[in-house]
N, CA, C and O atoms as a GROMACS GRO file, in nm:
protein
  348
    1UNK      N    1  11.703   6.232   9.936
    1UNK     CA    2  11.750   6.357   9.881
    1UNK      C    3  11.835   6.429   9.984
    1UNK      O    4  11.779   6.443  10.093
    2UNK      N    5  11.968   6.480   9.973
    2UNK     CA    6  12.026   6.545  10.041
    2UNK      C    7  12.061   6.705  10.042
    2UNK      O    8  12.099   6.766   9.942
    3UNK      N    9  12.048   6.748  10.136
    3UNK     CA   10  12.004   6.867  10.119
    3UNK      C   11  12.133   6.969  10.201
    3UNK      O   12  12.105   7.002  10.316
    4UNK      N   13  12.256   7.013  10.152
    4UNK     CA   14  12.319   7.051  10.260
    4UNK      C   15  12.337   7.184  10.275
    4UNK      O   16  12.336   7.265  10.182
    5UNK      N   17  12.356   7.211  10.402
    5UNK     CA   18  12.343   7.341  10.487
    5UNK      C   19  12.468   7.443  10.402
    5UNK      O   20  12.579   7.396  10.379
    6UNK      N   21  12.435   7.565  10.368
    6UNK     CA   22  12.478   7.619  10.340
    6UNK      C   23  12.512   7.730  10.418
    6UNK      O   24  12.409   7.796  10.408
    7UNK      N   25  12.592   7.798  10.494
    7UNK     CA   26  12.608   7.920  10.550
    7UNK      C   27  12.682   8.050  10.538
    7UNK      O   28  12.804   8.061  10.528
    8UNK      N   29  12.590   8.152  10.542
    8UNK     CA   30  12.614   8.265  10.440
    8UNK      C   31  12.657   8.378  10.564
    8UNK      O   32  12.626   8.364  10.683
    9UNK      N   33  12.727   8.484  10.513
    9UNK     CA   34  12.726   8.593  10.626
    9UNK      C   35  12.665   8.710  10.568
    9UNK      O   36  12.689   8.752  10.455
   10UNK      N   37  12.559   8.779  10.681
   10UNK     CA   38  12.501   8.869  10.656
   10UNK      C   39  12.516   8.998  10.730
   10UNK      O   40  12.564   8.993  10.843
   11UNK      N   41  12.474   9.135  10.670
   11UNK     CA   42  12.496   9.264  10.740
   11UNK      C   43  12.360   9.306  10.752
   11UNK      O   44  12.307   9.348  10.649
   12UNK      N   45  12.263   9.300  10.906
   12UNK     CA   46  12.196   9.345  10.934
   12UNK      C   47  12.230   9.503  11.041
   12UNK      O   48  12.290   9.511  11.148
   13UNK      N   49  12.181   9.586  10.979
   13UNK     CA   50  12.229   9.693  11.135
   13UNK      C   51  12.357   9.718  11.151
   13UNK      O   52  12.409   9.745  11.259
   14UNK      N   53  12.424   9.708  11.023
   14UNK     CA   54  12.531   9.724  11.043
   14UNK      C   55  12.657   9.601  11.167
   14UNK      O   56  12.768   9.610  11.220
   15UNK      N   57  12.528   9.488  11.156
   15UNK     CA   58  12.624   9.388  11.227
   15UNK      C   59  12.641   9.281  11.145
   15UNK      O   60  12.546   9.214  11.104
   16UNK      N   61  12.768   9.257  11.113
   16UNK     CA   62  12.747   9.078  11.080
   16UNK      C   63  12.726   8.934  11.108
   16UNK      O   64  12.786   8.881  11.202
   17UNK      N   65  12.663   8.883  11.052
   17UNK     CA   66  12.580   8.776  11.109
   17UNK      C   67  12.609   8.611  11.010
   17UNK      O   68  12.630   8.596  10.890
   18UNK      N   69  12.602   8.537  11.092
   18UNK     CA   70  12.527   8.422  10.931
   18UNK      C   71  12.452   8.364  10.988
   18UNK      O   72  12.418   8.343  11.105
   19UNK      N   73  12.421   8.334  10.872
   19UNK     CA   74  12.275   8.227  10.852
   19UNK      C   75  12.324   8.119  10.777
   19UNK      O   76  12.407   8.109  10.686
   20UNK      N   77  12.223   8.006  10.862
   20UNK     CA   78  12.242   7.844  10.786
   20UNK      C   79  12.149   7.835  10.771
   20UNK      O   80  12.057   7.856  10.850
   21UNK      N   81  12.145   7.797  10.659
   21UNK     CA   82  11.982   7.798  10.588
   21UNK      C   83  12.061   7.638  10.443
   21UNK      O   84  12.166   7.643  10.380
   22UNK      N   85  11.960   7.530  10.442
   22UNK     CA   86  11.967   7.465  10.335
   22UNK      C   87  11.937   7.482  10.218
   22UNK      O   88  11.820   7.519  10.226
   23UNK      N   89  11.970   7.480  10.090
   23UNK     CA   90  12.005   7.499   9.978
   23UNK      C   91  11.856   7.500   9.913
   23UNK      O   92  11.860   7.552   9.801
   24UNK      N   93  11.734   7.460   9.948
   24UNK     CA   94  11.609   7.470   9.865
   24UNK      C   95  11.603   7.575   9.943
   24UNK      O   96  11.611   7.673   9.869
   25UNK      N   97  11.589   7.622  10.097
   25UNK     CA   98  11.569   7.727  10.125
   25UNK      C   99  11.635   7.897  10.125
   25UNK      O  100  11.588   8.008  10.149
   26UNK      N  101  11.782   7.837  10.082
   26UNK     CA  102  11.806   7.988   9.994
   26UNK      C  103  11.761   8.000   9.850
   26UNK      O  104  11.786   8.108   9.795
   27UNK      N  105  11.714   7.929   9.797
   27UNK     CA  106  11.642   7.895   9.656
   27UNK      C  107  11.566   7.979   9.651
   27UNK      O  108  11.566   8.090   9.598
   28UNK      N  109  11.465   7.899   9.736
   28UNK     CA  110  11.282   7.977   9.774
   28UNK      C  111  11.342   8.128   9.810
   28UNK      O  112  11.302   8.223   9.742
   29UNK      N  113  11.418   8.147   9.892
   29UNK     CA  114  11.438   8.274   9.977
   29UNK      C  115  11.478   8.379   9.896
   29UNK      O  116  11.460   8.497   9.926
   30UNK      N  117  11.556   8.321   9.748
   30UNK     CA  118  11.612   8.434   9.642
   30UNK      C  119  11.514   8.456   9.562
   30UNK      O  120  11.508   8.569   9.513
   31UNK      N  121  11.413   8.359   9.527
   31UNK     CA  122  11.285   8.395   9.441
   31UNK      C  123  11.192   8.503   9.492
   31UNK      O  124  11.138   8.597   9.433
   32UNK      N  125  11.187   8.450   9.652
   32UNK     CA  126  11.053   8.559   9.693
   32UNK      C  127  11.146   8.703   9.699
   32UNK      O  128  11.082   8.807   9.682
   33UNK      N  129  11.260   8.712   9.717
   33UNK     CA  130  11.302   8.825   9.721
   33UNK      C  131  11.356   8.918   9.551
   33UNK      O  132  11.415   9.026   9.548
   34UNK      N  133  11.314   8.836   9.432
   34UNK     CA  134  11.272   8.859   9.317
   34UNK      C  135  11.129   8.906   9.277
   34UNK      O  136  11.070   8.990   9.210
   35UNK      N  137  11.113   8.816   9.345
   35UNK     CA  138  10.912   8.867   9.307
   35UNK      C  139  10.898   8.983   9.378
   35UNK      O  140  10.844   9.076   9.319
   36UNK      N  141  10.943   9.004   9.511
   36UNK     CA  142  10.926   9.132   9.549
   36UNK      C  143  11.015   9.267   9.550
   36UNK      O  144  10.994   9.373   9.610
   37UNK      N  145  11.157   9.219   9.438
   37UNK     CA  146  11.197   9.335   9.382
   37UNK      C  147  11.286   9.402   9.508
   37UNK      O  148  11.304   9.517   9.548
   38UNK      N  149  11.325   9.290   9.545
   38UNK     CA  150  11.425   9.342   9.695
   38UNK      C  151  11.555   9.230   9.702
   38UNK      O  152  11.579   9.115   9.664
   39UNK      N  153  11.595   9.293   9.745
   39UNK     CA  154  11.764   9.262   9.776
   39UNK      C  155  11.732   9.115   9.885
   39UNK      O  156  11.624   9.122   9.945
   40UNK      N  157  11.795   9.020   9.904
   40UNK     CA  158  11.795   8.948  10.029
   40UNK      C  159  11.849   8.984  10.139
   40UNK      O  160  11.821   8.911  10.235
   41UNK      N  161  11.968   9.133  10.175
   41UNK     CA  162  11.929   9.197  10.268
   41UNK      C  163  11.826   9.246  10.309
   41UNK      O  164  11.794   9.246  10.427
   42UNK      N  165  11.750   9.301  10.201
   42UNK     CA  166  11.614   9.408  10.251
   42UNK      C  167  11.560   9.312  10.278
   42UNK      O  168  11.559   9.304  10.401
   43UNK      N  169  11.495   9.204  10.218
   43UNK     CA  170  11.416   9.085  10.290
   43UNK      C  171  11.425   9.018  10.450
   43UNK      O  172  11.344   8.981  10.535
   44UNK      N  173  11.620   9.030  10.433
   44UNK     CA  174  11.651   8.980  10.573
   44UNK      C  175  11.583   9.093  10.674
   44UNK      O  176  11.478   9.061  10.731
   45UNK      N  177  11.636   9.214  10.695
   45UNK     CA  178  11.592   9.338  10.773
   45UNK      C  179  11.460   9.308  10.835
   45UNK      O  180  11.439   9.308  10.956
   46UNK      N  181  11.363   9.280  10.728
   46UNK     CA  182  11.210   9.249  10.731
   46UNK      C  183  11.183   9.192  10.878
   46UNK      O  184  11.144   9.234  10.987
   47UNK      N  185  11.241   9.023  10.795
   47UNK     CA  186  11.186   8.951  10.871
   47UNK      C  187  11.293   8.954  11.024
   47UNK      O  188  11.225   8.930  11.124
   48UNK      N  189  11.425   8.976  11.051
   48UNK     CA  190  11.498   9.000  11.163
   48UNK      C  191  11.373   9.110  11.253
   48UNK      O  192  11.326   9.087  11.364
   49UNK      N  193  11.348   9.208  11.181
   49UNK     CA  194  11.221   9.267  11.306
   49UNK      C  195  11.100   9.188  11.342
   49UNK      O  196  11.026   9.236  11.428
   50UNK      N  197  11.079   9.107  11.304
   50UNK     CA  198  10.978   9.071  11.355
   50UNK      C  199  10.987   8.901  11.415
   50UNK      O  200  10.890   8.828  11.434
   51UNK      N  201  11.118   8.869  11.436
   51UNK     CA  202  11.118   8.714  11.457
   51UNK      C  203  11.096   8.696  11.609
   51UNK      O  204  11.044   8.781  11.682
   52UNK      N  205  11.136   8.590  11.642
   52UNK     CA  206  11.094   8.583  11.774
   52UNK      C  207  11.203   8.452  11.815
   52UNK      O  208  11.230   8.426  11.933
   53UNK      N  209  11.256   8.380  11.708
   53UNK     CA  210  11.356   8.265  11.767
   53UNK      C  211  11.472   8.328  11.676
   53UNK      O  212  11.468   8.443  11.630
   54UNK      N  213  11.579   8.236  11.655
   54UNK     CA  214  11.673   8.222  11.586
   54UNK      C  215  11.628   8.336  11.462
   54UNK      O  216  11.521   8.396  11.449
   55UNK      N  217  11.757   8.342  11.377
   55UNK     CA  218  11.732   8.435  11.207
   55UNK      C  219  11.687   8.328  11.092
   55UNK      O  220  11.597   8.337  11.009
   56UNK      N  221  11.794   8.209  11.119
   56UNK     CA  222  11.783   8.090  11.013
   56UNK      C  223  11.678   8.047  11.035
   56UNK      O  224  11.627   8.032  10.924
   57UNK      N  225  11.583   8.005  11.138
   57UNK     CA  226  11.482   7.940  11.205
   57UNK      C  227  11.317   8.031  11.124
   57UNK      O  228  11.227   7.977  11.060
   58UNK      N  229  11.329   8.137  11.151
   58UNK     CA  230  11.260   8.263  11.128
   58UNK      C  231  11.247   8.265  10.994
   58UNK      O  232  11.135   8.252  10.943
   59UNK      N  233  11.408   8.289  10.883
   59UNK     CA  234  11.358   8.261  10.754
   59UNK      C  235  11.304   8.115  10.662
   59UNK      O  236  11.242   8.109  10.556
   60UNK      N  237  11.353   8.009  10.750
   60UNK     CA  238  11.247   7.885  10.688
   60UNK      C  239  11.090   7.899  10.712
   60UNK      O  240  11.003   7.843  10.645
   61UNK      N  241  11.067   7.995  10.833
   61UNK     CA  242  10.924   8.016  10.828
   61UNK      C  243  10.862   8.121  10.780
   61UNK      O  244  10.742   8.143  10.789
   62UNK      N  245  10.969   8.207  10.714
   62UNK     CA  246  10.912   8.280  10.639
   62UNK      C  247  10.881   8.199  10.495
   62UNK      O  248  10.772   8.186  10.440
   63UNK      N  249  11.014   8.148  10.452
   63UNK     CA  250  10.986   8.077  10.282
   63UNK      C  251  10.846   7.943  10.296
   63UNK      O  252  10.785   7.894  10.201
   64UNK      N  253  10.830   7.913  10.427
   64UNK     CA  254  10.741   7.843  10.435
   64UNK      C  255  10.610   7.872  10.441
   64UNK      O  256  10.533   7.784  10.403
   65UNK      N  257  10.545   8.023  10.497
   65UNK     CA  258  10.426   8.048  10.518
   65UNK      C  259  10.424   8.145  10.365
   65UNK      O  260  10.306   8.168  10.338
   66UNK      N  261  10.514   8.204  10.266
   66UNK     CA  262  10.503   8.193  10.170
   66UNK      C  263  10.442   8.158  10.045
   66UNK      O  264  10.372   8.202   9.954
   67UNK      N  265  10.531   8.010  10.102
   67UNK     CA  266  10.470   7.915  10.014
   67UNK      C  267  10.316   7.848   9.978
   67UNK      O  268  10.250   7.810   9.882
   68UNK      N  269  10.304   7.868  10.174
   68UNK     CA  270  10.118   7.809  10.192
   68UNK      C  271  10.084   7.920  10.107
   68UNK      O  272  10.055   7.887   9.992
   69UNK      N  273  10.077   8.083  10.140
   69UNK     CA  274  10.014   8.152  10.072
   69UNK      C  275   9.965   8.132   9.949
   69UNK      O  276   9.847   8.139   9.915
   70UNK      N  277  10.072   8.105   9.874
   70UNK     CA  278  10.064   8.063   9.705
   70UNK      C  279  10.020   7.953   9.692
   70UNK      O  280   9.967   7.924   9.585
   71UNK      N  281  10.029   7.841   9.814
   71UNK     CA  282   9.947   7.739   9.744
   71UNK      C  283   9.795   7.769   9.765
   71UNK      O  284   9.706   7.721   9.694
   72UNK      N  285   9.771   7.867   9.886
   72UNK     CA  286   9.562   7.858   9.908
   72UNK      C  287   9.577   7.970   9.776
   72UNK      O  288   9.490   7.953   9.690
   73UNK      N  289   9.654   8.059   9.754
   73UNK     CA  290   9.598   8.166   9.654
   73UNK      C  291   9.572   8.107   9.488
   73UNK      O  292   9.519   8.157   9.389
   74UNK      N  293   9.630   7.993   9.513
   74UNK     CA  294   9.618   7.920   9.368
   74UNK      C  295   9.477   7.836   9.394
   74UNK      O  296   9.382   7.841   9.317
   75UNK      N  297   9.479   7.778   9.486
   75UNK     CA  298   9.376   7.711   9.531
   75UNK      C  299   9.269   7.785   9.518
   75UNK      O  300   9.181   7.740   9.445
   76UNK      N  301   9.247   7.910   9.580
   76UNK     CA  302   9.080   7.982   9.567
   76UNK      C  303   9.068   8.061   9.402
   76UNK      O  304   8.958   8.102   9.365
   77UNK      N  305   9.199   8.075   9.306
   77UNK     CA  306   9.209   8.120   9.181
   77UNK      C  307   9.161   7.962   9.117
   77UNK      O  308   9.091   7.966   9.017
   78UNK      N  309   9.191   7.847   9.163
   78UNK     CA  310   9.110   7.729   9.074
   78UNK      C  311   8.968   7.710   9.090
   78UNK      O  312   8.890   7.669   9.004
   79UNK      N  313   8.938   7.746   9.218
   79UNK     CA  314   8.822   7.751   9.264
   79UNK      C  315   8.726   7.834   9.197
   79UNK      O  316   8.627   7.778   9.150
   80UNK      N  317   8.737   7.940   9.185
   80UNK     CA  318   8.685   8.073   9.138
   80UNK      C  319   8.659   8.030   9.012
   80UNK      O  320   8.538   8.026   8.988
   81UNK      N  321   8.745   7.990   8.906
   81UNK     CA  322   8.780   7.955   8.782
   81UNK      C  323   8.669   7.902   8.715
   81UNK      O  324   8.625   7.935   8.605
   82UNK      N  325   8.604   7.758   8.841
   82UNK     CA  326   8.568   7.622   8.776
   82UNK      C  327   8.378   7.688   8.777
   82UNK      O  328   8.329   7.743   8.876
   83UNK      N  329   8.322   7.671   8.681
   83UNK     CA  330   8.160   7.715   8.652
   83UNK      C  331   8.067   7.592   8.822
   83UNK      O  332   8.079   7.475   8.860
   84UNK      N  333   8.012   7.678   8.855
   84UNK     CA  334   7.932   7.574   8.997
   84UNK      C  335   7.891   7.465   8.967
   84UNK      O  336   7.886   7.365   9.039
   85UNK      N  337   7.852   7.480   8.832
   85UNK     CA  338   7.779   7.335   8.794
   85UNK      C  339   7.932   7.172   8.686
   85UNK      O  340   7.915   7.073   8.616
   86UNK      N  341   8.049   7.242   8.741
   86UNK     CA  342   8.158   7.119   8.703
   86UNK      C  343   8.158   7.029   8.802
   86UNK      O  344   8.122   7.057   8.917
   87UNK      N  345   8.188   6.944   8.774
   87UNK     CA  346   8.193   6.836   8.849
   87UNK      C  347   8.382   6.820   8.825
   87UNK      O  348   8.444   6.728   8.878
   0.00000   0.00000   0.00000
């Protein structure tokens, strides 16, 4: 599967910037910033305060720890779900 780098320019702080980010990960990156009813600037802002490497680097680990979220939160919602005595 090929996956190619896409690079976008962004206005944080009134500076411009880009980001290379691959094409599932501006995907993921436009959804979570749907679900939470925010712009993908306001998302960017977010996570630019609090990174610690690169911006592009920073938002794959954002769409990535995300993602775990939703997968344990589905995980303990199946859990919860199933009566103690299912097999």
């Amino acid at each position: 599967m090929k996956s190619l780098v896409v690079k976008r320019s962004i206005v944080i702080g009134g500076h411009k910037t880009s980001v290379s980010l691959e094409h599932a990960f501006w995907q993921a990156f436009k959804e979570i910033a749907n679900l939470r009813n925010m712009t993908l600037s306001e998302l960017v802002v977010l996570i630019d305060a609090e990174r610690n490497g690169n911006l592009s680097s920073a938002i794959r680990l954002f769409v990535l720890e995300f993602s775990r979220n939703q997968t344990e939160a589905t995980a303990r919602r199946d859990t919860t779900a199933r009566p103690a005595n299912a097999a």
